[in-house]
N, C-alpha and C positions, 0 to 999 in steps of 0.2 A: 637443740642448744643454740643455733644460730638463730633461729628464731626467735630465743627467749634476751639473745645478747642485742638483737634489733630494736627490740621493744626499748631493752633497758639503756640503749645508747642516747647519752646525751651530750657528746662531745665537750667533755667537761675541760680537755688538756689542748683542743684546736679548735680554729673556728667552726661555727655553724653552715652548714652548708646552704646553698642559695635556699634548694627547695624543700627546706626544713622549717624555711620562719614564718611567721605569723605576722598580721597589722599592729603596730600603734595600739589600736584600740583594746586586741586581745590581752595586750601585757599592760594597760593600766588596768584594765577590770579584774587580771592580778594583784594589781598592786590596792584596787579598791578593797578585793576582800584581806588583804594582809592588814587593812587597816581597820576593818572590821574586828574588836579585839577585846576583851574586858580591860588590858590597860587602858587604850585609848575612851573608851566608856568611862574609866574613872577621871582620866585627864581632862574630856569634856564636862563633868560635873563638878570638880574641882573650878574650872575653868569660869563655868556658866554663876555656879553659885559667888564664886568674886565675884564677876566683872557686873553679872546683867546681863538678859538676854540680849538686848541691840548690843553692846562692848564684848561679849564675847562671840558673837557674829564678824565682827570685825575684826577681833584678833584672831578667830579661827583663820580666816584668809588672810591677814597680814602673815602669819605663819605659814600659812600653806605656801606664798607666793615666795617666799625666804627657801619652803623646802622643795618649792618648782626650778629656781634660778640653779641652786645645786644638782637637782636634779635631772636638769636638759644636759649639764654640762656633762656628768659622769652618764648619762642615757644617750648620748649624741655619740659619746668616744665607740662603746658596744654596740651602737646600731652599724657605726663604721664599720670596725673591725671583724666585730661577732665573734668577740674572745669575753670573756669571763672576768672578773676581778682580777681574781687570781693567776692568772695569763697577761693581764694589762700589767699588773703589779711587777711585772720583770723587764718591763723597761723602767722604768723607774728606779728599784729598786735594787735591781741587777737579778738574776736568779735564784743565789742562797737567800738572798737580802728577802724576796720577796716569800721564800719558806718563811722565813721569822718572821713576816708580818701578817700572812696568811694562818700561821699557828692561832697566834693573836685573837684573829677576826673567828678561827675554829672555834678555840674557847670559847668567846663572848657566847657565840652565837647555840653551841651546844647548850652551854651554862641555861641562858634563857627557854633552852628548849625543854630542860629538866625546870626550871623554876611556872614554868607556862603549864604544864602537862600536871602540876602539884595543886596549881590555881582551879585550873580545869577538875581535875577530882573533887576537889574540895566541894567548890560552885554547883556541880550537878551532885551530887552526894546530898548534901544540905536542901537540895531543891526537890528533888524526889521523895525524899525525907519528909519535906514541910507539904509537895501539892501530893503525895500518893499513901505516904506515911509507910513505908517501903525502906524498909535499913540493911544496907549491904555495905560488907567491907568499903569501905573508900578506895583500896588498894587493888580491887578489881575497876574500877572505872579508872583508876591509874594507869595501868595494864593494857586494858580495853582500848585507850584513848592513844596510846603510845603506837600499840599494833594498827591503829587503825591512820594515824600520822605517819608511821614507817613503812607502812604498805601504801600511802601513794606517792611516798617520794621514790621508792627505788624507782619508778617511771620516769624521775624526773618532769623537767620542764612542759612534758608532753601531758603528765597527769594533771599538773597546776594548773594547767590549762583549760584543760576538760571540766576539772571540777569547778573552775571560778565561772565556766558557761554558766554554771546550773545555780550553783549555790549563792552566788554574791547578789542576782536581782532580787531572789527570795528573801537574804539579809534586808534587804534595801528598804525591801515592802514592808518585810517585818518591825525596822525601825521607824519607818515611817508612820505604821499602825499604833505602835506604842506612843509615840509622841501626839497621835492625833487623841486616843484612848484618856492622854494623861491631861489633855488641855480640854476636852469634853468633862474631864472630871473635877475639870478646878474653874478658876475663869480666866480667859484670853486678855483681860487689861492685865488683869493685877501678874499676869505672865510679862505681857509685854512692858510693865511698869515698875518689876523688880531689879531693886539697886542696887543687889549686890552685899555680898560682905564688905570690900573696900582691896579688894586684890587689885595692885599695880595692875597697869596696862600693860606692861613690859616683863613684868614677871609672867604673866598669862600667857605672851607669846613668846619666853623662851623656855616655858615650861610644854606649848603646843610644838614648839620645832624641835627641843629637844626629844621629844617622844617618837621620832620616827626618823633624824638623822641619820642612825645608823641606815637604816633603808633605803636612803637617796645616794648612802654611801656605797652599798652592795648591791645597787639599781643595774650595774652591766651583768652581773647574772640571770636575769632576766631580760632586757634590751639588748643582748646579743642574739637573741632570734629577731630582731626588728626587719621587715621586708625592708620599707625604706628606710634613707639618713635620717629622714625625720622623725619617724616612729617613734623613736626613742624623746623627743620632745613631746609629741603624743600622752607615751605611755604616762610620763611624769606628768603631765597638766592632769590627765582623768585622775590618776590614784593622788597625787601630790595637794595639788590647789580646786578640786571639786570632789574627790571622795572623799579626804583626809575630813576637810573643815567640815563638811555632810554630816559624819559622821559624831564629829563633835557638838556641830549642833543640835543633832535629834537626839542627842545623850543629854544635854544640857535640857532642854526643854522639860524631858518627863522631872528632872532632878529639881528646876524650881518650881513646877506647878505642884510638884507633892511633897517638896521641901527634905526629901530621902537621898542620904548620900550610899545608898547600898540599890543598886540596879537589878540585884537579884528577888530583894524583896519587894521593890517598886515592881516588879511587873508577878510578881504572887501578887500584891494589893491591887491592881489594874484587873486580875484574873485571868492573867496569861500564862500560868506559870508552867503549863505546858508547851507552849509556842515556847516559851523564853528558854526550857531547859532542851528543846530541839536548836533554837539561835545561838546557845552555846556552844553544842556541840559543833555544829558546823561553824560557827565564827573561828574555833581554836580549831577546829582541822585545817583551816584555808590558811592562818596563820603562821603554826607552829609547825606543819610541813614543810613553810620556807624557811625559819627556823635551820630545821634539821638539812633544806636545800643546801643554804648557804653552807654549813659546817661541813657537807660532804663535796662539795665543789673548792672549798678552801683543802683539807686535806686527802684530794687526792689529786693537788699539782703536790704537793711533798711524800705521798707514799704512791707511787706512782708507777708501782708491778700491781697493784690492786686495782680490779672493777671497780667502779665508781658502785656498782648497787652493793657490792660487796663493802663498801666503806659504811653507806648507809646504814645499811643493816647491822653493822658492828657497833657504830656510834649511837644508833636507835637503840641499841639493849644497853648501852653501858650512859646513857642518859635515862632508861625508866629505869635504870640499877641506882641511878644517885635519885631520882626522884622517891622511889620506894623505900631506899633506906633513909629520909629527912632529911639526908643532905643539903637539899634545894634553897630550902629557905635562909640557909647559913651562907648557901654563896652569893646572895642579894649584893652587900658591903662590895663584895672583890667584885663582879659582874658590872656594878656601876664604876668603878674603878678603874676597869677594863674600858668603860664607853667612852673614857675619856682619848683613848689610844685608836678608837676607829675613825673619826670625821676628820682628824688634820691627813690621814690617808689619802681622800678626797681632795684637797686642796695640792697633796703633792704631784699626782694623778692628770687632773686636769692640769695642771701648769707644766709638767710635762710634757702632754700630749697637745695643747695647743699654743704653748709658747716658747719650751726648748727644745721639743724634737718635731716642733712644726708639724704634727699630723702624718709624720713618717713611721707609723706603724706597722711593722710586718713581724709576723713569726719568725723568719727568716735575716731578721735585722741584725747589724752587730754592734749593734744598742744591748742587746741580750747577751752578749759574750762575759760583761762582767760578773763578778760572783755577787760583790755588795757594793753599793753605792753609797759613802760615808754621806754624801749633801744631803739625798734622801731621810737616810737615818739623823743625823743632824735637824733637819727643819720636823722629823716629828717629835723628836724629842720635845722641841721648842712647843710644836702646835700643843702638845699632849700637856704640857707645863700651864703651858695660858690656858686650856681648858679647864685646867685643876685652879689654878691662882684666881682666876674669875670667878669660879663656881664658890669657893672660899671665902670670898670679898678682898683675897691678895691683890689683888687688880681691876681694875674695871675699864672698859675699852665701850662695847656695845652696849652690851648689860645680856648678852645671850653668848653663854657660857661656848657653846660647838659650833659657832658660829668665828667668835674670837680662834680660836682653834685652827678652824680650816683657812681665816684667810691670813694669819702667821704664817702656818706650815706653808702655803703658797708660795705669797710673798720672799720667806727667806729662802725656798729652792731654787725660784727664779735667781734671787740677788747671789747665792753661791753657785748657781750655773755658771751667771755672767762673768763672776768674778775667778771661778775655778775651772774652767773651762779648756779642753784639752789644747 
């Protein structure tokens, strides 16, 4: 039993220990394969088919470098500390304060992790179907897909790890071969020559940031292993501002040389659709594992007589119970709802930690002694409103919706620190 509580420890409730962490590098090529993803796949074809291939080059890294600058900030706090989200969130917060906002980010993140695992069935269901002609329940690769995500998170940080050694270069190759596959099969001007539908610039790139904010948001769950301070800047440049945009653009490429806005079918017509229905699976295993990471590291600083693998495992059957039963797709509406409630998190966080409590970070602090911190609560309210009134056309500030968000909530915790201040 001690052996098996060794394996499964991942210091989910205190920091990481010195000789527990890993480089910089290890946790972006984490964070490369989480971005490895059938949404992100649609976002770059969406993306690619606006703008143009050279404009969506450019907004893929105008984006990325929007989801790096957040990203260093909330990756630098965790390479510090080597506490967790949900551990950082109770100075901020206060302790209960940070249950309730932790709940939150649970939700979101389980939500997604039942709506991803439904995608995933479907995707390889339909594809097996069309390259093997092979009909099986959908509801077993549901199944399949969920045990096979839930069994390497209960390792935690220590599996994510292991598995993005393996799996994320082979992704890489494999997008790589599709894009070359799709531009051999069409021709290279009229690639490099396409206009576009006529998508904004600016919608392209809050539609590229918004797709992975939450991410940069919940970036100290993974940058609390950082060896060094820096790591955590690291980690966010490889996955943030070079895997993110990578990613969009070899998804974009095959989408206008064959003019196919379905990437499952574009790579059946290329003739991969063996390779492609292997890249699935592992693209939603490295994914939706952290998915299901996140949700168990969020509650289990709230139910906190439980094993963390013991959360896992609870949360992993009652999200293939909502995916099994068609739930999934109904909670799309509320889920996006939710995403408006995670990035001004972020802004309260960092302004905390490098502007009202100066980098005075400890476990031990009595910064933690409070229950809830109204300024907190107060400025996300705020963030969470401007991220809805933007998105709506109520307001308009940048023109990127989670963005206006996170630097509201900022902004007014500072200015209610200053002004409310013990």
């Amino acid at each position: 039993m001690d052996n098996l509580d060794e394996l499964v420890e991942d210091y989910s409730r205190h920091a990481v220990p010195a000789d527990k962490t890993v480089s910089g590098f290890r946790i972006g090529l984490i964070l490369f394969g989480v971005t490895i993803t059938v949404p992100a796949f649609l976002v770059g074809i969406e993306v690619g088919q606006g703008l143009g291939l050279i404009q969506s080059i450019y907004a893929a890294f105008a984006g990325g470098f929007v989801l790096f600058l957040v990203g260093a900030c909330t990756g630098t706090i965790a390479a510090r500390t080597h506490l967790s989200t949900y551990v950082i969130l109770q100075f901020a917060f206060g302790i209960i304060g940070a249950r309730i906002v932790s709940f939150f980010i649970a939700l979101t993140s389980l939500g997604w992790f039942a709506v991803t695992t439904v995608l995933f069935a479907g995707a390889v269901y339909t594809s097996i179907l069309e390259v093997f002609s092979i009909d099986i329940s959908l509801h077993y690769y549901l199944v399949l897909g969920s045990v096979l995500m839930t069994g390497t998170t209960i390792f935690g940080f220590k599996a994510l790890d292991k598995v993005s050694l393996i799996i994320v270069p082979l992704l890489a190759v494999f997008l790589i071969l599709v894009a070359a596959y799709s531009i051999k099969a069409s021709n290279i001007d009229s690639v490099i020559n396409y206009p576009g539908t006529g998508m904004s610039f600016g919608h392209a790139v809050s539609a590229i940031i918004g797709g992975y904010i939450v991410g940069m948001t919940l970036l100290p769950d993974l940058c609390r292993y950082a060896r060094q301070k820096y790591d955590g800047v690291t980690g966010a440049l490889i996955g943030s501002f070079i895997g993110y945009p990578l990613v969009l653009i070899l998804s974009a490429l095959p989408s206008i040389a064959t003019g196919s806005d379905d990437y499952i079918s574009l790579l059946i017509e290329l003739g991969l659709g063996s390779g492609g229905i292997l890249m699935l699976i592992l693209a939603t295993w490295t994914t939706n594992s952290n998915n299901l990471y996140s949700s168990s590291l969020a509650l289990s600083t709230i139910f906190t007589t439980l094993k963390k693998w013991k959360i896992v495992v609870l949360i992993g059957v009652f999200g293939t119970a909502i995916a099994s039963l068609g739930f999934a797709e109904d909670l799309i509406g509320f889920l996006l709802l939710l995403g408006f409630l995670v990035p001004p998190v972020a802004g309260i966080f960092i302004a905390d930690y490098f502007v009202v409590d100066k980098e005075n970070y400890h476990v031990s602090s009595p910064e933690k002694s409070a229950s809830v911190n109204p300024k907190a609560f107060t400025a996300w309210l705020a963030g969470s409103l401007t991220g809805y009134a933007t998105t709506t056309g109520l307001l308009k500030i940048s023109g990127i919706p989670s963005v206006d968000a996170i630097i509201v909530a900022c902004l007014l915790y500072i200015i209610l620190s200053r002004l409310l201040s013990d």
